[in-house]
C-alpha positions in Angstrom: 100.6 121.0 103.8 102.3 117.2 103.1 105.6 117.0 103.0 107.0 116.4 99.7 108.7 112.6 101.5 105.7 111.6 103.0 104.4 109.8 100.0 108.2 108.5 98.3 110.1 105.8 99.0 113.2 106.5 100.2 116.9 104.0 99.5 119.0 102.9 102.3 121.2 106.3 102.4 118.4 108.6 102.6 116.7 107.2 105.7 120.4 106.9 107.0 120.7 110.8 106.6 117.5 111.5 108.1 118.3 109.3 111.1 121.9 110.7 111.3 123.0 107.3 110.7 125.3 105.4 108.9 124.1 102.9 105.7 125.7 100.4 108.0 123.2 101.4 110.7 120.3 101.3 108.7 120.8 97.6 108.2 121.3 96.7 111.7 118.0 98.3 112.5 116.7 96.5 109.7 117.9 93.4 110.8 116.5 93.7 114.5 112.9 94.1 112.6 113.2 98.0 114.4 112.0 99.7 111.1 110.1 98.7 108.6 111.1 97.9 104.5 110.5 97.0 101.1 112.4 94.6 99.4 112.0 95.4 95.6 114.6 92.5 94.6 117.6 91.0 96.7 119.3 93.8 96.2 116.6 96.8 96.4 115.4 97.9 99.2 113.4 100.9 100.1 111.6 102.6 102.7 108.0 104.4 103.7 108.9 107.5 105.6 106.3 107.7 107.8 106.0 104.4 108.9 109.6 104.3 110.1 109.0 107.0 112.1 106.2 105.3 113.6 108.2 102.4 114.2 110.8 104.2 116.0 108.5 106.1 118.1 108.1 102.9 120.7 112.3 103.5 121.5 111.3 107.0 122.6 111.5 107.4 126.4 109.0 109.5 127.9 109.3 112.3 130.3 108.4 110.7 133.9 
């Protein structure tokens, strides 16, 4: 069964909760190019769940 997120996009705050992040943080990531976006407008931003996840997976360290 899909998540209900999977197919949304998601603002700034949400991902930030998710991630256990601050807004602040979000942007930082986004500014290294670490996760992926959606700019709307200048000042609308949003986010595909599953594809940040994905993104973030290459920061994982793997058990040796």
């Amino acid at each position: 069964m899909k998540k209900v997120y999977e197919d949304l996009l998601l603002k700034k705050g949400q991902v930030a909760v998710m991630l256990g992040l601050t807004a602040r943080g979000v942007e930082c990531l986004m500014a290294r190019r670490a996760i992926p976006y959606i700019r709307i407008s200048s000042r609308c931003v949003r986010f595909h769940w599953p594809t940040v996840q994905k993104a973030l997976e290459k920061f994982t360290t793997k058990e040796i």
